[in-house]
KEKE-3310 file (N, C-alpha, C; in steps of 0.2 Angstrom, whole numbers, plus 5000, padded with zeros to 4 digits):
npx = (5004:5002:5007:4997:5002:5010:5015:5010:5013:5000:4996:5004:5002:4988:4989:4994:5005:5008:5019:5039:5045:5053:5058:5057:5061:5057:5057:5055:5049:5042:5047:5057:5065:5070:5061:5057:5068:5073:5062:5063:5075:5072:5061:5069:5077:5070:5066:5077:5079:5067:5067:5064:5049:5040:5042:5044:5046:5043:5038:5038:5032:5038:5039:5051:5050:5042:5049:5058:5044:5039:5051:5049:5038:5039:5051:5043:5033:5040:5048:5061:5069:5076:5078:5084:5080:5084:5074:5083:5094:5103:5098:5093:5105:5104:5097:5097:5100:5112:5130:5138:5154:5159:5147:5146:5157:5157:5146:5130:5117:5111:5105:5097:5097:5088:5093:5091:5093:5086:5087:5100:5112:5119:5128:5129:5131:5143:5152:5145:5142:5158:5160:5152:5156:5171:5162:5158:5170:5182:5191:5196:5194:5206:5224:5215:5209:5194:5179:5164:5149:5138:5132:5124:5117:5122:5133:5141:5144:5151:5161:5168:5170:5176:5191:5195:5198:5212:5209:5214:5217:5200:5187:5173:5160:5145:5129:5125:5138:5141:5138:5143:5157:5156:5157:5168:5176:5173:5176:5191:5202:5217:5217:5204:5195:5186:5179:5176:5160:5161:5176:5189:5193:5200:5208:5210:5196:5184:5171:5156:5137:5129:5119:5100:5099:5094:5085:5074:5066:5067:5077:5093:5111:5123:5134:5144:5142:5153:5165:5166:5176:5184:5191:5188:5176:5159:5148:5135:5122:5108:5091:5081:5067:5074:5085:5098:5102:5115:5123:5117:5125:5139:5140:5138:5151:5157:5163:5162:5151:5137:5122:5113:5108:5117:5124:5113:5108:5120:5121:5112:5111:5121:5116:5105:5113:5116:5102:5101:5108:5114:5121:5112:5108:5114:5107:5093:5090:5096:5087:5075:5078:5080:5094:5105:5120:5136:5152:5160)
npy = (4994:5012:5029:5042:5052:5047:5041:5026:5015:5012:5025:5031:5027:5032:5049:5064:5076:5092:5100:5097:5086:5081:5065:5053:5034:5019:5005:4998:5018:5027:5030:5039:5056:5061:5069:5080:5087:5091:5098:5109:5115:5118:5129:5137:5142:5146:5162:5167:5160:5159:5147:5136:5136:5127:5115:5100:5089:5071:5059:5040:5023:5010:4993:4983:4972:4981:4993:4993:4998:5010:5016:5021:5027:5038:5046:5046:5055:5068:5068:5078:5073:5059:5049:5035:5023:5008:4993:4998:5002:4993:4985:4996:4997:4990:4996:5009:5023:5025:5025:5033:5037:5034:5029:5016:5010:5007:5000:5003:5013:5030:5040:5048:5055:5062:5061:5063:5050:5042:5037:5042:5036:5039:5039:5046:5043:5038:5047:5058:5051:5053:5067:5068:5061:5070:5083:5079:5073:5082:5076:5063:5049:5045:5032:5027:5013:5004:4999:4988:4987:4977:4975:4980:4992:5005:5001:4994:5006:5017:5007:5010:5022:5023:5016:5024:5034:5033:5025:5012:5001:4989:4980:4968:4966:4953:4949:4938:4930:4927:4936:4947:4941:4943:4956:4963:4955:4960:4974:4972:4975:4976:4980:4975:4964:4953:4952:4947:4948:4947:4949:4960:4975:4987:5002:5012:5013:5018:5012:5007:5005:5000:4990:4989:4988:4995:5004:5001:5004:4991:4983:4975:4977:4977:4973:4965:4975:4975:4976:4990:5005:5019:5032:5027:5027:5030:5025:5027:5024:5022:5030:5038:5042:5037:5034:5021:5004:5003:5015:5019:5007:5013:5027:5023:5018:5028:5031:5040:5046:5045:5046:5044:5055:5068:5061:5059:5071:5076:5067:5071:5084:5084:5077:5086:5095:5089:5087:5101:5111:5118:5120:5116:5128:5122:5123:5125:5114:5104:5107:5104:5090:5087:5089:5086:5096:5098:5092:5100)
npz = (5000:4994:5000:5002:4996:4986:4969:4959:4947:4941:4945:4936:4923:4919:4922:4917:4914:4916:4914:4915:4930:4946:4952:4963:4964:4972:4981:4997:4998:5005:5018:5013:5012:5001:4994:5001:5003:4992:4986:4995:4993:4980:4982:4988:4977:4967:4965:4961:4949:4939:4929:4935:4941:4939:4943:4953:4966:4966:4973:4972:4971:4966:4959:4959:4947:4939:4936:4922:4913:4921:4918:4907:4904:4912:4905:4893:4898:4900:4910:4920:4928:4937:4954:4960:4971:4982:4977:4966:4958:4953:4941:4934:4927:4915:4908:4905:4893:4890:4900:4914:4918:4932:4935:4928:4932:4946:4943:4946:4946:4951:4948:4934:4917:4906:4890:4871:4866:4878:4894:4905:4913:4929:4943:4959:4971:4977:4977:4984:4997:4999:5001:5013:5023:5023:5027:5041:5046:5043:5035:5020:5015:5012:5013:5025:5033:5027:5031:5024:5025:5016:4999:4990:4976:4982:4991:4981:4974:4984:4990:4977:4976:4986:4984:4974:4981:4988:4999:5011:5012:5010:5015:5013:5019:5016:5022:5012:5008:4995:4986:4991:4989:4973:4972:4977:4967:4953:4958:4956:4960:4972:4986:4989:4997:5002:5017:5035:5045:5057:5061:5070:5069:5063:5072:5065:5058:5045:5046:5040:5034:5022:5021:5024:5035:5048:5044:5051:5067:5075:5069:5069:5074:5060:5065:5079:5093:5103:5092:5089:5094:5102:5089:5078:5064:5061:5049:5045:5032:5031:5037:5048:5059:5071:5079:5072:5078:5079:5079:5089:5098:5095:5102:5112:5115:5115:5098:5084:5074:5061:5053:5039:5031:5031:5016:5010:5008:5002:4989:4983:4981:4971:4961:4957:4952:4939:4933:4932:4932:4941:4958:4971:4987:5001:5015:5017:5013:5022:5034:5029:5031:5042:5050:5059:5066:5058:5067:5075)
capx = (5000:5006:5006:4993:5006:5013:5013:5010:5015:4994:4995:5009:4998:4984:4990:4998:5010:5009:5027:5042:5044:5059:5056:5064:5058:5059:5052:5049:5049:5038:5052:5062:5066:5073:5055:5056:5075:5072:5059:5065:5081:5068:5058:5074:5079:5063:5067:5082:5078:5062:5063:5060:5045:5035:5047:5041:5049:5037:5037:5036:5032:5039:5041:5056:5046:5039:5055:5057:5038:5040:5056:5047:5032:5042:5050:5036:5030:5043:5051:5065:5073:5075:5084:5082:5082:5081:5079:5083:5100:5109:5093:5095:5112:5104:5087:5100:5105:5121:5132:5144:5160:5155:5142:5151:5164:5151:5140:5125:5113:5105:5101:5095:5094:5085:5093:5087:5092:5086:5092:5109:5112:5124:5130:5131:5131:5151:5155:5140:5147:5166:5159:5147:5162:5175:5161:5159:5177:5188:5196:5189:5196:5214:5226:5212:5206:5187:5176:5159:5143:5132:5135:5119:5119:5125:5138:5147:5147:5153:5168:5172:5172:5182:5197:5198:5201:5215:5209:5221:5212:5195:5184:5167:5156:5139:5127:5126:5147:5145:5138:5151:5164:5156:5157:5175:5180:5170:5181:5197:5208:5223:5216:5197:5193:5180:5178:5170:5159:5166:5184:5192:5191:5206:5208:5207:5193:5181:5163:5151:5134:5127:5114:5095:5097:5094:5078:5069:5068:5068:5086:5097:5117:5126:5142:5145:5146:5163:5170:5168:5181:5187:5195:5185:5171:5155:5145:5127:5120:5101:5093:5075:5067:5078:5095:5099:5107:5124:5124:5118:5130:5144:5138:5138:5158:5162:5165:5160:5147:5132:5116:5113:5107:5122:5126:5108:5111:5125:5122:5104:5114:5126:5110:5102:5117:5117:5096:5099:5116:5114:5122:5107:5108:5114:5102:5086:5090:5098:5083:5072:5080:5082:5100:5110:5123:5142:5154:5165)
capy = (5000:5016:5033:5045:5057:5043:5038:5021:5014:5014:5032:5034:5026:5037:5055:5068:5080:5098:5102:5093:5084:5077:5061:5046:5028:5014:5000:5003:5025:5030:5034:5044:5062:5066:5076:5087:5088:5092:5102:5114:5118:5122:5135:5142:5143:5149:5168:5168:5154:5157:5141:5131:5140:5123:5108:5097:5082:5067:5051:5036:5017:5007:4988:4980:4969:4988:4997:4995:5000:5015:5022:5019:5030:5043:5047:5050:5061:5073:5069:5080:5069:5053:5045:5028:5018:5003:4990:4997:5002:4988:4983:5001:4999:4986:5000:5015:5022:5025:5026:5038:5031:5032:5023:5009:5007:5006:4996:5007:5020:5032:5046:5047:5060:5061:5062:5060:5043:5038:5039:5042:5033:5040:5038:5052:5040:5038:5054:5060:5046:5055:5074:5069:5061:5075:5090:5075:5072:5085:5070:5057:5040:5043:5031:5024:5005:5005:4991:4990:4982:4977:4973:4981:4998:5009:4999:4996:5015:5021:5003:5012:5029:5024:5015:5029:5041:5031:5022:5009:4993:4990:4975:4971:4960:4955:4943:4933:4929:4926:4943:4951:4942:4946:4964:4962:4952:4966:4980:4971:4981:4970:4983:4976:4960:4950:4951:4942:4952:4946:4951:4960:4982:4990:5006:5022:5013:5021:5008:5010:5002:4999:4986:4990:4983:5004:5007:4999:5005:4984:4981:4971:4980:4972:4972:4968:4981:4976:4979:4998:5008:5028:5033:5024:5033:5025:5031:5021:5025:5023:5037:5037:5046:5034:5031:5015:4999:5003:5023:5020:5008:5018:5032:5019:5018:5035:5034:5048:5041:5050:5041:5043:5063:5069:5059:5060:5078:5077:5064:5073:5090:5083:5074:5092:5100:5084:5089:5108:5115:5121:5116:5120:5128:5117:5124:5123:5103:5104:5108:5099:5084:5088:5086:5088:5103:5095:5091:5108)
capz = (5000:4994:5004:5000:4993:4981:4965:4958:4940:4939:4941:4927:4917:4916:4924:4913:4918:4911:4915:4919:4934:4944:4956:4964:4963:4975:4988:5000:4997:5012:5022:5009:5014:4996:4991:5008:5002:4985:4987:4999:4989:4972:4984:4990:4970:4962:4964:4955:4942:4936:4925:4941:4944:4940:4943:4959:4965:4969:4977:4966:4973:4958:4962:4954:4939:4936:4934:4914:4910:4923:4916:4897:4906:4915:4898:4888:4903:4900:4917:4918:4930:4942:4958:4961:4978:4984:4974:4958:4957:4948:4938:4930:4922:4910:4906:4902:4886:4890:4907:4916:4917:4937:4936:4923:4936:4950:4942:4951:4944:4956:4948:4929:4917:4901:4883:4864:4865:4880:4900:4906:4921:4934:4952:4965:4979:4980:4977:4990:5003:5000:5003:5017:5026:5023:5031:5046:5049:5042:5031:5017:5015:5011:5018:5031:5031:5028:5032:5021:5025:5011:4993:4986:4972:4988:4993:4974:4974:4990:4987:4969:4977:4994:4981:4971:4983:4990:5005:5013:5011:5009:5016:5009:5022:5016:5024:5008:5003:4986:4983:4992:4984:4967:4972:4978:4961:4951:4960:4953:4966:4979:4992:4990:5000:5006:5028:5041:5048:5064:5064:5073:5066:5064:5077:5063:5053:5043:5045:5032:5036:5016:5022:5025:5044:5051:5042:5056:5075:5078:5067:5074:5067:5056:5068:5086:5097:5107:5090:5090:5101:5100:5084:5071:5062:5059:5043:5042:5026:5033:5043:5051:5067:5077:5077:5072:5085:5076:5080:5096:5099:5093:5103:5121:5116:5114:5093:5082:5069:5059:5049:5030:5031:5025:5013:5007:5005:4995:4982:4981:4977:4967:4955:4957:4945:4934:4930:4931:4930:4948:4963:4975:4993:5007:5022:5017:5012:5029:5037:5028:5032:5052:5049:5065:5064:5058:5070:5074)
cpx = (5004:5003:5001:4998:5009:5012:5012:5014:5007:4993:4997:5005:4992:4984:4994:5001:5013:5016:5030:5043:5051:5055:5060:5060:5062:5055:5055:5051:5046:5043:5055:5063:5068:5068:5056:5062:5073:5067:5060:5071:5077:5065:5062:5077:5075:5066:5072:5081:5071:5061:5062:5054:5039:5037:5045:5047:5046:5041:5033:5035:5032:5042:5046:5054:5045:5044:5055:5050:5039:5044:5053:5043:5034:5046:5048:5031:5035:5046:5058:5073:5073:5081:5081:5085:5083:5076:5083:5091:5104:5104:5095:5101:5109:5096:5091:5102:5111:5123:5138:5149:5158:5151:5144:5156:5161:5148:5134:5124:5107:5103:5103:5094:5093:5090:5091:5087:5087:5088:5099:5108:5119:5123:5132:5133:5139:5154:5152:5143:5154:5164:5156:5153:5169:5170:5159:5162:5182:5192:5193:5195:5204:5219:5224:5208:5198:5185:5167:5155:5138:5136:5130:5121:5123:5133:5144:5147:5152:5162:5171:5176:5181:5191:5200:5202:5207:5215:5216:5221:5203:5191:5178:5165:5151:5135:5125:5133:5144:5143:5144:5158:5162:5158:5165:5179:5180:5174:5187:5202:5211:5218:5209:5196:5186:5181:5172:5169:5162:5172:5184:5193:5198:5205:5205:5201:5187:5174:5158:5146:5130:5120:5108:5096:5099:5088:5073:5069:5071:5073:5090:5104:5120:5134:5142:5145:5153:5169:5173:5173:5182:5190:5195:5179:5168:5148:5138:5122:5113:5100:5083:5072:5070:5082:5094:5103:5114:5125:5124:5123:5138:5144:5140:5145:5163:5165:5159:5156:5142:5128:5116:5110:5111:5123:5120:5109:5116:5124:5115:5107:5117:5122:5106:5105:5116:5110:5097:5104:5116:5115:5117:5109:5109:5109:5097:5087:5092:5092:5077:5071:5081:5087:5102:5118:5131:5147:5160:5173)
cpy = (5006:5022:5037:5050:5054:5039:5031:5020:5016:5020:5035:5034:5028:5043:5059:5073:5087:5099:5098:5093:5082:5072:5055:5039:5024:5009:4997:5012:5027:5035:5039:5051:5065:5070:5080:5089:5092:5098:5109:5118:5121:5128:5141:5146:5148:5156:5170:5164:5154:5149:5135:5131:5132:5115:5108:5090:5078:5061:5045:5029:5012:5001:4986:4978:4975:4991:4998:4999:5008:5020:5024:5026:5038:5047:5050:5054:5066:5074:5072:5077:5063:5050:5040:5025:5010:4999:4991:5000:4999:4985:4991:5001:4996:4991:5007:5017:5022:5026:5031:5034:5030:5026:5016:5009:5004:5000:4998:5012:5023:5039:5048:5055:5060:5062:5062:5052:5040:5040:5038:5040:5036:5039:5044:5048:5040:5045:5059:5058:5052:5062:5073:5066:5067:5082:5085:5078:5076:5083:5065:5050:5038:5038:5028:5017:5009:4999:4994:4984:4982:4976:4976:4989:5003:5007:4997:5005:5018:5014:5005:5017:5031:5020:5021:5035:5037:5029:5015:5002:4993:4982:4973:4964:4959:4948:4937:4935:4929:4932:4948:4949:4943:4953:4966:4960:4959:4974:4979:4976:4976:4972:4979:4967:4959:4949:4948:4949:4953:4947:4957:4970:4985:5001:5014:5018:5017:5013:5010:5005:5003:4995:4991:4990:4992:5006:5005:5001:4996:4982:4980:4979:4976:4971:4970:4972:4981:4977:4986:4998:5015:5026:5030:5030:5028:5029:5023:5025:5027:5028:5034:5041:5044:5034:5023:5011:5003:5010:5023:5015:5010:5023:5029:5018:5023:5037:5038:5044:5045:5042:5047:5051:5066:5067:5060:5067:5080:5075:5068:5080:5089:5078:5081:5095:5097:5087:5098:5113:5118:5118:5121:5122:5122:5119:5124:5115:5101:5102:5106:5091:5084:5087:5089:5091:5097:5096:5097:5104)
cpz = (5000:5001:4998:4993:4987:4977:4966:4950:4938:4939:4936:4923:4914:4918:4918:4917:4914:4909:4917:4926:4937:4949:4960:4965:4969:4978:4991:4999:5002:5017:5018:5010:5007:4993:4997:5004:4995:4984:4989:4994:4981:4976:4984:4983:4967:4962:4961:4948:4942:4932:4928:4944:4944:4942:4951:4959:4969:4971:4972:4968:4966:4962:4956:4947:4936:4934:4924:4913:4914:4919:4908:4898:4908:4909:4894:4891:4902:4908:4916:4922:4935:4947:4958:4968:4979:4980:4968:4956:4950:4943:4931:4924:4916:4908:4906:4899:4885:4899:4907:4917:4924:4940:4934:4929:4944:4953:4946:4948:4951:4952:4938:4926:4910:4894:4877:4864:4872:4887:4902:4912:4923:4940:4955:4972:4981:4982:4985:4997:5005:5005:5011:5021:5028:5027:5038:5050:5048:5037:5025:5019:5015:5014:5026:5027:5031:5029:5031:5023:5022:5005:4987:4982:4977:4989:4986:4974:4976:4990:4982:4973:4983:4990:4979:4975:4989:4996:5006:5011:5012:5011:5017:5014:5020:5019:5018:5005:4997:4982:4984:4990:4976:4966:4973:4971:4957:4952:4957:4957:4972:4984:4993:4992:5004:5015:5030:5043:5056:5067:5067:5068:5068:5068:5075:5059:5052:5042:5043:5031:5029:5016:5024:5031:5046:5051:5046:5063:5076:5076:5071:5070:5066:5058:5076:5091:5099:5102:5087:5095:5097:5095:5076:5069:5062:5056:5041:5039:5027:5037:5042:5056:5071:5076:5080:5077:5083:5077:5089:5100:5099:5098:5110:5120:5115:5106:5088:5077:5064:5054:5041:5030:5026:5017:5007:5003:4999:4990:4980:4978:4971:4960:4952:4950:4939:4929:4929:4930:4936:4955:4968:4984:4999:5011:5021:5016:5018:5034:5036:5030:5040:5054:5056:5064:5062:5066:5071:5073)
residu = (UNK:UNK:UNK:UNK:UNK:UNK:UNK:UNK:UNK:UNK:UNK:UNK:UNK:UNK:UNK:UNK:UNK:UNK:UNK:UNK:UNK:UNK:UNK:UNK:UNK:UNK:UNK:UNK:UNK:UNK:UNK:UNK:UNK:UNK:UNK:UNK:UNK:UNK:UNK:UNK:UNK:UNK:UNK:UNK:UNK:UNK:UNK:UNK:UNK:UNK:UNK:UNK:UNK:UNK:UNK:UNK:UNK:UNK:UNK:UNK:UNK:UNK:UNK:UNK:UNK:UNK:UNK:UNK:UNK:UNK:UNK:UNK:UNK:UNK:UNK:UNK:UNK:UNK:UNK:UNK:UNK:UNK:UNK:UNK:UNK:UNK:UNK:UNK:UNK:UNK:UNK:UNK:UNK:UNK:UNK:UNK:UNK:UNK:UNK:UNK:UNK:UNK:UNK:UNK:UNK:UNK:UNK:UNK:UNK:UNK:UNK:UNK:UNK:UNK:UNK:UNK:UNK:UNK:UNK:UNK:UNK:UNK:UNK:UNK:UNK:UNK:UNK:UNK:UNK:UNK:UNK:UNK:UNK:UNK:UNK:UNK:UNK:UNK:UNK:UNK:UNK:UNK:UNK:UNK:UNK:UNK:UNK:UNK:UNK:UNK:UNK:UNK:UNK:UNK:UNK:UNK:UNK:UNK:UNK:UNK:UNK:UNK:UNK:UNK:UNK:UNK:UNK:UNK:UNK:UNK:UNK:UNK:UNK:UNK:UNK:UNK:UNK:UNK:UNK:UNK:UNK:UNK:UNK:UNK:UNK:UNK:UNK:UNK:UNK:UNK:UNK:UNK:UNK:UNK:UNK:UNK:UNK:UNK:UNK:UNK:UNK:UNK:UNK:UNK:UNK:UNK:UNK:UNK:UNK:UNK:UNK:UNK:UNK:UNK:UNK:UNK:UNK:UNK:UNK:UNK:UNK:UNK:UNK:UNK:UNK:UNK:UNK:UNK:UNK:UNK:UNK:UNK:UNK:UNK:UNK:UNK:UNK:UNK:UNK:UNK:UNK:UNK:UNK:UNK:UNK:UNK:UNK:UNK:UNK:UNK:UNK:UNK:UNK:UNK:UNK:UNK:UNK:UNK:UNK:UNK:UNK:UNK:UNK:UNK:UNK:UNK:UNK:UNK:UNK:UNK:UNK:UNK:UNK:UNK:UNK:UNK:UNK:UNK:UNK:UNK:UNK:UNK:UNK:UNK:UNK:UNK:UNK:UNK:UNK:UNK:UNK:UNK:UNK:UNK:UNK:UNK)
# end
């Protein structure tokens, strides 16, 4: 059952849409902040850019099977843009006219943008990840082990994004092995290995919570707690009205941590420019999303 506010594919199919539109697709979507996010940052704009004076960004409940006929639909509506969540990611690469090399290196489309031919799939997600760590911590990845949990379009992103920018090693745990060492092969990098979730965390590392296990108050987390201590960071990609097990235990150990806000913020701006040539306001997206101030 959708929300009031959100579409269907049944709505695609018989609503029309005076003016372009941008949106985001997923399932589940209910939770999704990026319309408040979205939103906010078009109101803040409209006075100077008139030519956003009618552009909206919706909410789209699109079930996986639906994805092709959606993106066919959305299209031929003059949609002037799209993000994509959960599940549809890795699905997209093979329903996009062409790809950013990003993306292609990825393997992961979150954020689509219309052509003559067709859609262009790109990724914000890694880059977003990088930015939202560096206004965190002061620092991105350089030189610092990481430890990723998940294997899903998020998690190839933010493992492409964390190689590139010279991390130290890279350890990709996911509750089904054979995906995470697909994701780990697919990287082709000495640095990028398969982990137990169980081992043992190295003292500066950077933990990277990639899995769904957050999006629910009742989520178990996807690591121990006795394996936090001071001087790691802990970056859970999820975000909610709770803070998740893994935030709050992070938080009972004294290390410095944040939930998916940020990073949302970023890759969400950083999809903004792609659709409009406009890198949109920080603070109204801010504040739309009840982001908690960065860390002085």
């Amino acid at each position: 059952m959708s929300a009031p506010d959100t579409l269907t594919l049944a709505d695609l199919r018989t609503r029309a849409f005076p003016q372009p539109q941008l949106g985001v697709l997923g399932d589940p979507i209910a939770h999704s902040l990026s319309p408040a996010m979205h939103n906010a940052a078009l109101a803040a704009l409209r006075p100077a850019h008139p030519a956003l004076a009618h552009l909206a960004y919706l909410r789209l409940h699109i079930l996986a099977e639906e994805l092709p006929e959606a993106l066919r639909r959305l299209r031929e509506l003059g949609f002037a843009g799209l993000n994509l969540t959960v599940p549809h990611k890795i699905q997209a690469l093979t329903l996009a006219a062409e790809l950013s090399d990003e993306a292609r290196r990825a393997e992961s489309v979150n954020t689509l943008v219309p052509t003559p031919q067709g859609w262009a799939g790109h990724t914000t997600d890694g880059q977003g990840f990088l930015e939202a760590l560096r206004e965190r911590t002061g620092h991105g990845v350089s030189g610092r082990p990481v430890r990723l949990f998940g294997a899903g379009g998020a998690a190839r992103a933010v493992a492409a994004a964390c190689l590139a920018a010279g991390c130290a090693d890279l350890r990709v745990s996911n509750r089904e092995a054979a995906k995470g060492a697909a994701l780990v092969a697919a990287l082709a990098d000495p640095r990028a290995q398969a982990g137990d979730a169980g081992a043992a965390l190295p003292a500066d590392a950077v933990v990277v919570n990639c899995t769904t296990l957050g999006l629910k108050a009742t989520d178990a987390s996807p690591l121990a707690a006795d394996l936090l201590r001071p001087g790691q960071f802990v970056f859970d990609t999820t975000y909610g009205a709770h803070r998740s097990r893994l935030l709050l235990d992070a938080a009972e150990r004294g290390v410095d941590g944040c939930d998916g806000r940020p990073m949302l913020r970023w890759q969400g701006a950083l999809a903004f420019r792609l659709w409009t040539g406009i890198m949109p306001p920080a603070a109204p997206m801010r504040a739309a999303l009840g982001e908690p101030p960065a860390n002085p």
